[in-house]
C-alpha positions in Angstrom: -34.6 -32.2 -7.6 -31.6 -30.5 -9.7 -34.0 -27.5 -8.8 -33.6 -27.2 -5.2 -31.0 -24.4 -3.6 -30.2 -27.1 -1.3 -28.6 -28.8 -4.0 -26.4 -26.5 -5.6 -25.2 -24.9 -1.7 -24.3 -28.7 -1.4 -22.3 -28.6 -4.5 -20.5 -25.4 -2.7 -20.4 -27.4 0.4 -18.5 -30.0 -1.7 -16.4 -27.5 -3.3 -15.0 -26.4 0.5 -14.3 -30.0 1.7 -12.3 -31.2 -1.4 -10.4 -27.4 -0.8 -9.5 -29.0 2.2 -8.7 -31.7 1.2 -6.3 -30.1 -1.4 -8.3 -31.4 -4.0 -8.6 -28.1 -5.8 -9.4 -29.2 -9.2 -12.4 -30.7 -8.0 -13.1 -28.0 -6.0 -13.2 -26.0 -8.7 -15.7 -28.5 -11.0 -18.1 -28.4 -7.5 -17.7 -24.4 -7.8 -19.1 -24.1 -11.1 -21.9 -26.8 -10.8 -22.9 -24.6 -7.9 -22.6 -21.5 -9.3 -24.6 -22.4 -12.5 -27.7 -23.9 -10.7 -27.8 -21.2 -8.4 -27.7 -18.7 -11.1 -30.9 -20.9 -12.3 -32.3 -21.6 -9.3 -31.8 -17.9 -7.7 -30.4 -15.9 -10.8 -27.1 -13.8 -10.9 -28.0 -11.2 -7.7 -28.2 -13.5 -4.9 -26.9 -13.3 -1.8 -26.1 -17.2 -2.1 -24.0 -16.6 -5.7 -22.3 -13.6 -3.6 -21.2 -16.3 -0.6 -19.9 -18.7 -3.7 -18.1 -16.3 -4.8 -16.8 -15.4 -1.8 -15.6 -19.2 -1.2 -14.6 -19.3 -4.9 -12.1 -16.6 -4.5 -10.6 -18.3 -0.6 -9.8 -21.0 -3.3 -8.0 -19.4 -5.9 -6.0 -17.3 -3.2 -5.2 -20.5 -1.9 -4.0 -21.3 -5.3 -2.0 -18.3 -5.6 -4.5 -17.1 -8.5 -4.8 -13.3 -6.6 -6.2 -10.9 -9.7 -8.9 -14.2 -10.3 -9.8 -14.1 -6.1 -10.4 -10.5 -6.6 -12.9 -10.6 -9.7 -14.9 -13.1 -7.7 -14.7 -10.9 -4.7 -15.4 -7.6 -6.7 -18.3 -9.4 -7.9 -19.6 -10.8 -4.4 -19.1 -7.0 -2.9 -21.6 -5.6 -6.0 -24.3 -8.0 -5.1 -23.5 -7.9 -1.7 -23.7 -4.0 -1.7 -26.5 -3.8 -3.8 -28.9 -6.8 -2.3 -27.6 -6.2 1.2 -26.6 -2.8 1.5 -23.0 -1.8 3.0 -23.7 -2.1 6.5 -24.3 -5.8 6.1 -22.1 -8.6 7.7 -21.7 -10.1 4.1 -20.8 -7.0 2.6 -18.5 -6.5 5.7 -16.9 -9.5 5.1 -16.8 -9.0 1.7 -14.6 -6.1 2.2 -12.3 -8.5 4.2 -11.7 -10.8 2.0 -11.0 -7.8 -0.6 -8.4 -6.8 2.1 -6.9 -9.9 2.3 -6.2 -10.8 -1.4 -4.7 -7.2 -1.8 -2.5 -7.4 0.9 -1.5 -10.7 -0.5 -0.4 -8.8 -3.9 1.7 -6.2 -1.9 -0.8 -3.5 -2.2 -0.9 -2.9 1.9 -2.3 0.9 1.0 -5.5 -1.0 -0.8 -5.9 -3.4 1.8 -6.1 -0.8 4.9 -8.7 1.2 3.0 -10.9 -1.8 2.3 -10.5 -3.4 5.9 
């Protein structure tokens, strides 16, 4: 059912393959179906929500959308830290991804200090 993780990671799933597809509307519609059953299914602290967010935010730097990619990714690296802890792979790759998007925005000083 509507109920099942399975369904809403599938909707993220979804999301990712129309990205590549550079279908990013789309991918954006399969974003948010994902991301509000999984804040039913799971609830707002997940570390599922945190890896959508993650993948959200790959989109909109794609996009170009940087200060968007890095609410999603500030988000992802509080649940992340928090559910996790800061030693985790997630959280470590949060802190990449964080990286990324500021070095995107010229900010090279930011980036070093979260990579």
């Amino acid at each position: 059912g509507w109920d099942d993780p399975e369904v809403a990671l599938g909707y993220g799933n979804m999301a990712l393959f129309s990205h590549g597809l550079q279908h990013n509307r789309r991918a954006l519609n399969y974003v948010q179906r994902a991301e509000y059953l999984l804040h039913l299914i799971c609830g707002p602290n997940h570390p599922d929500v945190a890896a959508l967010y993650i993948n959200t935010a790959v989109i909109h730097l794609d996009l170009g959308h940087v200060k968007t990619a890095l609410r999603y990714l500030h988000r992802a690296l509080q649940i992340n830290e928090t559910v996790l802890g800061p030693e985790h792979l997630s959280t470590a790759t949060t802190y990449h991804a964080t990286a990324v998007a500021l070095s995107m925005m010229g900010a090279a000083p930011l980036a070093s200090k979260n990579e």
